[in-house]
N, C-alpha and C positions, 0 to 999 in steps of 0.2 A: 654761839654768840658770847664774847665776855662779858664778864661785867663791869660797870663805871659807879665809881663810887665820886659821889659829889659832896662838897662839903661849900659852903657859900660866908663869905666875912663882910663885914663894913668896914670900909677905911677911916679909921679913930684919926685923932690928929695926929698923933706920935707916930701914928704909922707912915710920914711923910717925911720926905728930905726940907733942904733950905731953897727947891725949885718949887717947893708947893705939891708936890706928888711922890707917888709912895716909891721908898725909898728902896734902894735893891736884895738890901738884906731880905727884908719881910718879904718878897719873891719867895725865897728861901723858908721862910719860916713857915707862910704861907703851905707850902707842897709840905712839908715835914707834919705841919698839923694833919691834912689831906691823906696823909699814909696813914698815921696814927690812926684817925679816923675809921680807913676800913680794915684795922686788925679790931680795933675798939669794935665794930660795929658787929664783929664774927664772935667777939667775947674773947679774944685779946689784948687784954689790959694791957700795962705797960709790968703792971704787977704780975699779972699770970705771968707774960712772958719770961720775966725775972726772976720766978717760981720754978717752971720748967729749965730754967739757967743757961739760959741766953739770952742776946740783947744785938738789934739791928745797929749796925754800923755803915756809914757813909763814907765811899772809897773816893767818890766824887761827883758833882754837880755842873751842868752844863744849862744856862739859863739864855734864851733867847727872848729880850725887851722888844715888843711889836707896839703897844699905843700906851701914852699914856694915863695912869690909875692918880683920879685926883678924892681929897677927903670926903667924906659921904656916901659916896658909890659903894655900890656891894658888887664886887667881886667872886665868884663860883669859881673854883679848882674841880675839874674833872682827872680825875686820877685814875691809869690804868698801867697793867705788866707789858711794856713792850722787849723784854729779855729774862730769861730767866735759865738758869742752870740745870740737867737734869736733875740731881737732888735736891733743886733750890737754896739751894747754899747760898747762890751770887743770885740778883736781883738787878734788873733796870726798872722803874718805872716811870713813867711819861705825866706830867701834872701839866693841863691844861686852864690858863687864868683865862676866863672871859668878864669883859665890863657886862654890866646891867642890860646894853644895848644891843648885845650878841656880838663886838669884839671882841678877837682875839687880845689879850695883854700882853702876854709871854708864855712865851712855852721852857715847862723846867724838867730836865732829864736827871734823875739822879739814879749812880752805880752804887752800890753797896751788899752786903752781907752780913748775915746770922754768926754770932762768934760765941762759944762756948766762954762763960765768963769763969771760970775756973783754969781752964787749959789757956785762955787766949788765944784760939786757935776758930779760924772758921771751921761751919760745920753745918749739918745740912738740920734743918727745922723738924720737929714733930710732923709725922704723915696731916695731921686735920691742918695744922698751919700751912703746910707744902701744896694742899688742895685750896686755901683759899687764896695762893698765889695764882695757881692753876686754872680759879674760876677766875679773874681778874684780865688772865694772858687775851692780847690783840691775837685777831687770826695770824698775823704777820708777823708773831710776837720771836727775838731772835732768840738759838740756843746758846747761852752762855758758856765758856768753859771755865773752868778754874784758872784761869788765868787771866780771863775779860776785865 
């Protein structure tokens, strides 16, 4: 069984567009916190990571808007691996927004990868990093190639 990392926010005012609801960026920003989250939560700072020298990079973002999120509401990201590279080098993971009331909001896909920040160059993670991709991956989770 994998694991689901959840991470839960309230929608601030600023987090809103000029319709009164939250506006599509923070979608976005939302899921990037949610990942953060569970490298932070294995003892993956943003620091360690940048220690070890490397640093995640986002290849691209696929966000699907289902209800709308209005100010107040607390919104929950469930965040899980649904692709992942043998060496873990390339990564998908799946970030699910549900309202307060158990709908869905959006569902946000982002591709990206691990890049040696000295070479510029992707590159595959530290073995304990790669494992807590690993514990993360859906049954269904797809194998990436270097070239996904």
């Amino acid at each position: 069984m994998s694991k689901v990392f959840t991470k839960s926010f309230e929608v601030r005012w600023d987090d809103v567009d000029a319709n009164g609801h939250l506006r599509n960026t923070r979608y976005l920003e939302y899921a990037a916190s949610a990942r953060l989250g569970l490298l932070m939560e294995a003892g993956w700072s943003p620091r360690v990571v940048h220690q070890a020298g490397l640093a995640p990079v986002s290849l691209g973002d696929e966000v699907r808007y289902l209800r709308e999120v209005f100010p107040a509401e607390v919104v929950t990201v469930a965040t899980r691996v649904i692709g992942l590279s043998e060496d873990g080098s390339r990564w998908r993971f799946e970030h699910i927004l549900t309202r307060q009331n158990g709908e869905r909001a959006a569902e946000v896909r982002t591709l990206g990868a691990w890049i040696d920040l000295d070479a510029r160059k992707i590159i595959a993670p530290p073995a304990d990093l790669r494992a807590l991709l690993e514990s993360a991956r859906t049954p269904d989770c797809q194998n990436l190639t270097s070239r996904s």
